[in-house]
N, C-alpha and C positions, 0 to 999 in steps of 0.2 A: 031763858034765851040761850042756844047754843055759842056755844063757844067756835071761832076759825081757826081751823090748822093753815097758817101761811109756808111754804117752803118757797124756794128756787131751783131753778135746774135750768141748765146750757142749754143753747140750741145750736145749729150747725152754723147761724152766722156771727156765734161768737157772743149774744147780746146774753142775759140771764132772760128767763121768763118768770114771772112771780104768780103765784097762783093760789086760791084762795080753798080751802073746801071744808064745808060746815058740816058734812055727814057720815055721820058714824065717826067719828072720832076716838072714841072712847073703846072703839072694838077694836078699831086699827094698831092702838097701841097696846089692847091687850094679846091681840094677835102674833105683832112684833115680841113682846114681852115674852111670849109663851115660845115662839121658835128659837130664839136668841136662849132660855133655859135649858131646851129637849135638845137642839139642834146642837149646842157645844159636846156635850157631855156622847152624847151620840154618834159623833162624828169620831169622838175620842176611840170609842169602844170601838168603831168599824177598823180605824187603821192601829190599834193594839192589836186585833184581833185575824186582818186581815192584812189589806196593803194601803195605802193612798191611792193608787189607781180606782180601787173600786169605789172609794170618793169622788174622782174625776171622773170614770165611766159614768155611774148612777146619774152626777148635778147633769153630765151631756146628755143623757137620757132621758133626766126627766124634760129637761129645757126643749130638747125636740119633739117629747108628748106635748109638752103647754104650746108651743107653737103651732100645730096642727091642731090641737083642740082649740085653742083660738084660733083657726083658719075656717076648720068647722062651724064652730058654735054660733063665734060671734057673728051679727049679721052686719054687715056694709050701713054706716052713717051716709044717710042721705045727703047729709051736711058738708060740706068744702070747704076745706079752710081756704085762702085767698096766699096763694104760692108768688112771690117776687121774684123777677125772670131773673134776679142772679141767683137763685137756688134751683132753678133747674140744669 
């Protein structure tokens, strides 16, 4: 039987939301594991080597790739969450 990753995370009206997810677990944190290792030590060399800015250009960079690629990619859920008209 799998195991549940529960976490929490805010939402805009303040409430926590709880949520549960039983898939892939095991990759998730080796994934985490694995950036948290490359990503320190890496990060180190780029501004020994170079400056912090090109830390901060690069993260804005890549984050407006992944945005676009998920503008791209992903396709629109048919699905609707049920919006409560003091969040609009």
């Amino acid at each position: 039987m799998k195991s549940k990753t529960c976490f929490t995370s805010g939402s805009r009206n303040g409430r926590a939301r709880f949520t549960c997810s039983s898939k892939y677990p095991l990759v998730r944190q080796r994934t985490l594991g694995l950036g948290g290792a490359m990503g320190i030590p890496l990060a180190g060399l780029i501004v020994e080597h170079f400056d912090w800015h090109v830390l901060f250009w690069g993260s804005a960079g890549l984050g407006l790739l992944s945005a676009l690629l998920t503008a791209l990619v992903v396709p629109e859920s048919p699905q609707r969450a049920e919006v409560c008209s003091s969040q609009r």
